[in-house]
Every structure is written in C-alpha cells, then in structure tokens.
C-alpha positions as CSV (number, residue, x, y, z in Angstrom):
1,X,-25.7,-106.0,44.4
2,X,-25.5,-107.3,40.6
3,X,-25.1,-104.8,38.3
4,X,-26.1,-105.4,34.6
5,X,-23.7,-105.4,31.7
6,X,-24.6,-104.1,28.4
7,X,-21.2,-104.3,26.4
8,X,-22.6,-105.6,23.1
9,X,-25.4,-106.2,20.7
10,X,-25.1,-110.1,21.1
11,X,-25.8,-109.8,25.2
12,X,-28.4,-107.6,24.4
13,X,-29.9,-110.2,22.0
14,X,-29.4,-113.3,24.1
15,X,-30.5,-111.9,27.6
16,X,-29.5,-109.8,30.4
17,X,-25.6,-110.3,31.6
18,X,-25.3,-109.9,35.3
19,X,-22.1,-109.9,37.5
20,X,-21.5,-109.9,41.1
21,X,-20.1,-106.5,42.2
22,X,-18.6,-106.2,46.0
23,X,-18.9,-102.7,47.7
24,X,-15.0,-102.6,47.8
25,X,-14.9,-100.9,51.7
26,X,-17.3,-102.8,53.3
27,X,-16.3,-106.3,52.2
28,X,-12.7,-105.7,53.1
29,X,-13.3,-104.7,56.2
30,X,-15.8,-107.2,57.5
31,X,-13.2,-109.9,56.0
32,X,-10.2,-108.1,58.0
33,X,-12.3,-107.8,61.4
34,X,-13.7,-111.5,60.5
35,X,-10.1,-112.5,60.4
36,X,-8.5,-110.7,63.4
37,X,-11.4,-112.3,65.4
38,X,-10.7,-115.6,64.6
39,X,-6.9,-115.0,65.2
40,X,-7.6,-113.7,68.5
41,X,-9.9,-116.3,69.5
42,X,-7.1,-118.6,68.2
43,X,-4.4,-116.5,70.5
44,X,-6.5,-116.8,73.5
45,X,-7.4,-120.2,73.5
46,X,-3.8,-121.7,72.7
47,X,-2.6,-119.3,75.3
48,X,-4.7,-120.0,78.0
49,X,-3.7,-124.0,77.5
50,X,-0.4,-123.7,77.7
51,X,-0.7,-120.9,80.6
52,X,-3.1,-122.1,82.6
53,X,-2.1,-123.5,85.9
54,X,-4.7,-126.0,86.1
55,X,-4.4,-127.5,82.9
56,X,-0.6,-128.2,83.5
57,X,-1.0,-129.7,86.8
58,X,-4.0,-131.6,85.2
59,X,-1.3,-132.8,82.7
60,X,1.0,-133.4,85.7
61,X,-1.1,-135.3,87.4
62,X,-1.9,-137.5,84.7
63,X,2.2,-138.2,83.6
64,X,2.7,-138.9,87.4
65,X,-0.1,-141.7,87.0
66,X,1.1,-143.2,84.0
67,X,4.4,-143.5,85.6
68,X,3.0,-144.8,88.8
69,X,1.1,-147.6,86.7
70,X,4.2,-148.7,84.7
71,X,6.4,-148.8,87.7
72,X,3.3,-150.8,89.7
73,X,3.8,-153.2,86.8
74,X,7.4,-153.6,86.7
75,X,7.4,-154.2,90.6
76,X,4.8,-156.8,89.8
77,X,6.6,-158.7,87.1
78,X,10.3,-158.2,89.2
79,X,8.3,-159.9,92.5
80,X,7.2,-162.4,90.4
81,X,10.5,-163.1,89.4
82,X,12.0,-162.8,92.7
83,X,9.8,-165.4,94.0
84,X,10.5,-167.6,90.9
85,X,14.3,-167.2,91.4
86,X,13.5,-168.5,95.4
87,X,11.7,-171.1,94.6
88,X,14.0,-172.4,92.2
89,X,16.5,-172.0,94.6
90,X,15.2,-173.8,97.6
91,X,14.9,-176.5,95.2
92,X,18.2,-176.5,94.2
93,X,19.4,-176.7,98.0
94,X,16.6,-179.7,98.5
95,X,18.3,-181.3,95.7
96,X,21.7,-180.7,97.2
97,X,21.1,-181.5,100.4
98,X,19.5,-184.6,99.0
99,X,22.5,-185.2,97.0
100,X,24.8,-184.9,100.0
101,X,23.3,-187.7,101.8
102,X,23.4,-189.6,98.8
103,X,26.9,-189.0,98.8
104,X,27.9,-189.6,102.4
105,X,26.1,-192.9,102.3
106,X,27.8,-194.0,98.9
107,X,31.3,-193.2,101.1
108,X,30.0,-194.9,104.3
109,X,29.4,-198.2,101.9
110,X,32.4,-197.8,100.3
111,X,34.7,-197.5,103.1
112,X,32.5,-200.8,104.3
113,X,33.2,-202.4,101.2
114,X,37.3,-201.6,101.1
115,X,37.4,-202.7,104.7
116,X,35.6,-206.2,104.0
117,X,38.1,-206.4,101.0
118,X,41.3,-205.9,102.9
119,X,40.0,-208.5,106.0
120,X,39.2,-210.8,103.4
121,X,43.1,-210.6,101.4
122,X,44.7,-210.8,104.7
C-alpha cells in the first residue's frame, strides 16, 4: 500500500519518504460501482415518491384537508358577519319604526296645534 521513494541522497539522509499508491483497477471500480449504487438507490427512492399511488392520495388527502379547514374558517367569519349585518339591521328597523311613531305623533300635535290656531283667529 505505500511504496517507498528513494529519489535522492537528501531523503535517504533525512528518513524514509513514503507515498500512497492506489491499485489503479480496483479503486476505480469500487468508486464506479459505489457510485452507480447510490445513483440507483437515488432513482428508486425519488421514483417510487412521485409513482406511488399511496403517497399521492396521502398528499391528496392532506390538500383536501387544508382546503376543508380554510373554507370551515371563512364560513365561520362570513356567519359571523351575516349575523352582525342582521343584527344591525333589526336595529335599524327598531329605530325606524321608533322614529315613525315619533313622526306621526309630532303630525297629530301639529295638526292639533294649526287647528287651535285657526279657531282662535276666527
């Protein structure tokens, strides 16, 4: 596995050199079938996500509930409105109708008043 360099005097003189040396076939090739594994692990894993039938209904399943939550919310908040808006309404006819009394008691006095002023010119 290390082989040992004697190029010159001065590595002779100042102790052994070593260097790694690869056995050229054998590392290449465990690195290529290393690699090829890993990409086809890789292959099969994304595949089978984005194949499988169970993971897509899975995904299905869970979009559908998201929706059904946001739209249980909105129909929340719009009947809370709706019955804010009737409220508000009957008020406003309370008010009206209250009003309209008002009013057709103001006239009643008034016509009263108009009469009692024209008997009393006369």
């Amino acid at each position: 596995m290390f082989k040992r360099n004697k190029s010159s005097i001065t590595q002779t003189l100042s102790g052994a050199s070593y260097s790694l040396s690869v056995s050229g076939k054998r590392s290449k090739l465990g690195i290529v079938l290393v690699i090829s594994i890993l990409a086809g692990l890789a292959f099969f894993v994304l595949s089978f996500k984005q194949v499988s039938p169970e993971v897509a209904l899975r995904a299905h399943v869970e979009a559908l509930g998201r929706d059904n939550q946001r739209l249980a919310d909105e129909l929340k908040q719009q009947t809370m409105s709706f019955q804010h808006e009737q409220a508000t309404r009957e008020a406003l006819e309370r008010q009206l109708a209250t009003q309209a009394e008002e009013l057709k008691k103001a006239r009643k006095d008034l016509s009263f008043y108009r009469g009692s002023a024209v008997s009393q010119v006369q």
